[in-house]
Every structure is written in C-alpha cells, then in structure tokens.
C-alpha positions in Angstrom: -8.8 7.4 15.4 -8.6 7.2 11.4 -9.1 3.5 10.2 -9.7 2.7 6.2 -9.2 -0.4 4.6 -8.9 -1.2 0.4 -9.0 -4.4 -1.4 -6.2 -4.7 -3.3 -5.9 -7.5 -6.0 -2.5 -9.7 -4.9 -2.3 -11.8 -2.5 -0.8 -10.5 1.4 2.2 -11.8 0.7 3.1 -9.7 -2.2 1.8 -6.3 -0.7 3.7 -7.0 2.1 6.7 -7.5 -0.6 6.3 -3.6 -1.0 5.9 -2.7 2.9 9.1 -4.6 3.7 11.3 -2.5 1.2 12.1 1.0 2.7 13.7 2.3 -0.1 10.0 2.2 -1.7 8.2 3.5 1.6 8.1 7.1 -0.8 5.8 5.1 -3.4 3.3 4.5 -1.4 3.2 7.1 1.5 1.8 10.5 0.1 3.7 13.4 0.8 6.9 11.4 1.1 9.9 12.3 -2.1 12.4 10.3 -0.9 13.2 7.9 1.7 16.1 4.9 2.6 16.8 3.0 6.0 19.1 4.4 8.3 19.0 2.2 11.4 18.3 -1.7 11.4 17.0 -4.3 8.9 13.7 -2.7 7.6 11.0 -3.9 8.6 12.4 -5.4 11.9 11.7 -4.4 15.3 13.3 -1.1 15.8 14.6 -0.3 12.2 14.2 3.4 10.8 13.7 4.5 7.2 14.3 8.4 6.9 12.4 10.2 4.2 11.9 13.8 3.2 8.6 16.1 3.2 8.3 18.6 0.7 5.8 21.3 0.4 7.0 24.0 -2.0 10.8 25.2 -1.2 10.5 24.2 2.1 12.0 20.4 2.8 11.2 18.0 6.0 13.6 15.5 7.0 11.2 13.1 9.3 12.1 9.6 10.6 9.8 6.6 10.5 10.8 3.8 13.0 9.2 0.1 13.3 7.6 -0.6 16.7 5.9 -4.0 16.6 6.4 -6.6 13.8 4.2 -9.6 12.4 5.8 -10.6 9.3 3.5 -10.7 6.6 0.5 -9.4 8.9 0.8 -6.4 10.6 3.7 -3.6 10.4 3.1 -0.7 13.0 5.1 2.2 13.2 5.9 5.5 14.6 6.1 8.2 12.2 8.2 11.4 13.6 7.1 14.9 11.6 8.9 17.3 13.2 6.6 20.0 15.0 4.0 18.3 14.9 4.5 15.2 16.9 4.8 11.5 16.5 1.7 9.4 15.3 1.4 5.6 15.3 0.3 3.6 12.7 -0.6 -0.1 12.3 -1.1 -1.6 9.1 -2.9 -5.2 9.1 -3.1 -7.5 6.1 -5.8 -9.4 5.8 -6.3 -12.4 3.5 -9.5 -12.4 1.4 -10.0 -15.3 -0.8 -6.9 -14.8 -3.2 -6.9 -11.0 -2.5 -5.4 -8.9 0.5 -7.9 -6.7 2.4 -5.3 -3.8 4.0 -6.6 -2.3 7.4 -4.5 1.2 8.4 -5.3 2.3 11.7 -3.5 6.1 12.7 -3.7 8.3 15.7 -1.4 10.8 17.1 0.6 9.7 19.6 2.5 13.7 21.0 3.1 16.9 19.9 0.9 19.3 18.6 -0.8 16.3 16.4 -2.3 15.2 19.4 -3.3 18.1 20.9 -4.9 19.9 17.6 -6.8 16.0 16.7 -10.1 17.1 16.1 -12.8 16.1 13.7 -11.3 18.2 11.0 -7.7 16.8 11.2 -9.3 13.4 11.3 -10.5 14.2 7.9 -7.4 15.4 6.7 -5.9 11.9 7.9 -8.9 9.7 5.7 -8.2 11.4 2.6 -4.6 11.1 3.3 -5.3 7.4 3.4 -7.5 7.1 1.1 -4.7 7.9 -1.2 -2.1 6.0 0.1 -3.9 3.0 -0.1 -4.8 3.6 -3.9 -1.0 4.2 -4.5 -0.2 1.1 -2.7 -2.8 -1.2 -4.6 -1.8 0.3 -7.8 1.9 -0.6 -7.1 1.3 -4.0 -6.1 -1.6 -4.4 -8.4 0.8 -3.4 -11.3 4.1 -5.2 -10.5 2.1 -8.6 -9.8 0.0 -8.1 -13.3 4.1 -7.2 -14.8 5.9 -10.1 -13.0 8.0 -8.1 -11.8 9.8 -7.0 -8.5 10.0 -8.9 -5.6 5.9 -8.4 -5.4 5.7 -10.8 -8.4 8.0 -13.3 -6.3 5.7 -12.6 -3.3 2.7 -13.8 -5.3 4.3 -16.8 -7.0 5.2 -18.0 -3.6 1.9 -17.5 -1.9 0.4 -20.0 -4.7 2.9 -22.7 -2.7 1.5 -21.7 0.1 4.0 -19.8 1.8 5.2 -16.0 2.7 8.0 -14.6 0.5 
C-alpha cells in the first residue's frame, strides 16, 4: 500500500478548494492532460470526472469516480485506467497549526494492477506521489499567496473559522 504525506502551506480548507474542482483534477494528478465531470456534482458521492492519459501518440480516456466523501477531510476515489485495473485512493487532510498536512493512501483494487503489485510498482506509485503532492502544494501554495481562485476564498474563510 503506497502512503506519502506533504505539508503544504494553506490551510485544509483551501487545498480542499482545489480537490473539489474536477475541471482542475489534471493540475494536480500527474499524467493526467485533460479532465471535466461527466456524472454528478464533483466531489459528491458517486460523481465522475473523466480525464485523458497521454503517453506519446497514444491517448487514454480513463474515468475517476468518488466513493466515500468527508467534505473538507477526506476524498477517496476509484481511479479506472483501462487495462490495468481500478485502484482506490483516499486522500485525508489534516490540519496542522495554520497549515494542511495531506495524507494519500493508494492500492490496486482489480485488474492487472493488482495482480503485477510488487515492490517495484509500489515504487513507481511513491514517486508518482511524490509528484503529485508537489504539484498540488505549489497550486494551492501559489493561488493562496495570489489571492486568487476559489483557494484564496477557501483560506479567507478558514480564518472565520469555517470550510469554504
């Protein structure tokens, strides 16, 4: 199971600013060029964003659907890639002071993901994550430090005390 965590510099509320938008789900999630909702009010229960895969000429077309919702805590979904499977993920925020400590949890769920998890694909998965928590952090790192977005809203309410 591949867990990493990053502290990123806003407050929960306005990372989870960014994870409630699935028109920006291809910011933050490496190897993803595009993506919009298809089904459902992102990020409620049982909403889907599609989003596309692209690895030279050759394009993926995947599906990404939400499977339990905490608003402002924890998002887990189930991430559809084609041949190789379905995978779920859970990603926890964690307040820390006036920061957000971001917990992502991963392991395959079927398909060939499953069956080829091994130590190596594991590794794969942490540097895949290790990325996408930088990209994330940097987002909401930059668009609270801009005041802009809906992440800057996000932190301006968390100062009242509230979620956006």
């Amino acid at each position: 199971m591949a867990v990493r965590h990053r502290l990123v510099h806003v407050r929960p509320s306005a990372v989870w600013a960014v994870l409630a938008d699935g028109r920006r789900y291809a910011e933050w999630v490496v190897g993803t060029s595009r993506s919009h909702p298809v089904r459902g009010q992102w990020p409620e229960l049982g909403a889907a964003i599609r989003y596309e895969v692209r690895i030279g000429p050759l394009q993926l077309v995947n599906e990404t659907v939400v499977r339990h919702v905490e608003e402002g805590d924890c998002l887990e979904l189930e991430a559809h890639a084609g041949p190789l499977g379905t995978a779920r993920i859970a990603i926890q925020l964690r307040p820390w002071g006036d920061r957000c400590l971001v917990v992502v949890d991963e392991h395959p769920l079927q398909g060939a993901g499953g069956r080829l998890h091994n130590v190596g694909f594991e590794t794969l998965i942490q540097l895949r994550h290790r990325a996408m928590l930088a990209r994330l952090a940097r987002l909401c790192e930059r668009e609270a430090r801009n005041g802009s977005s809906a992440v800057a809203g996000a932190v301006r309410g968390a100062e009242g005390g509230g979620h956006a």
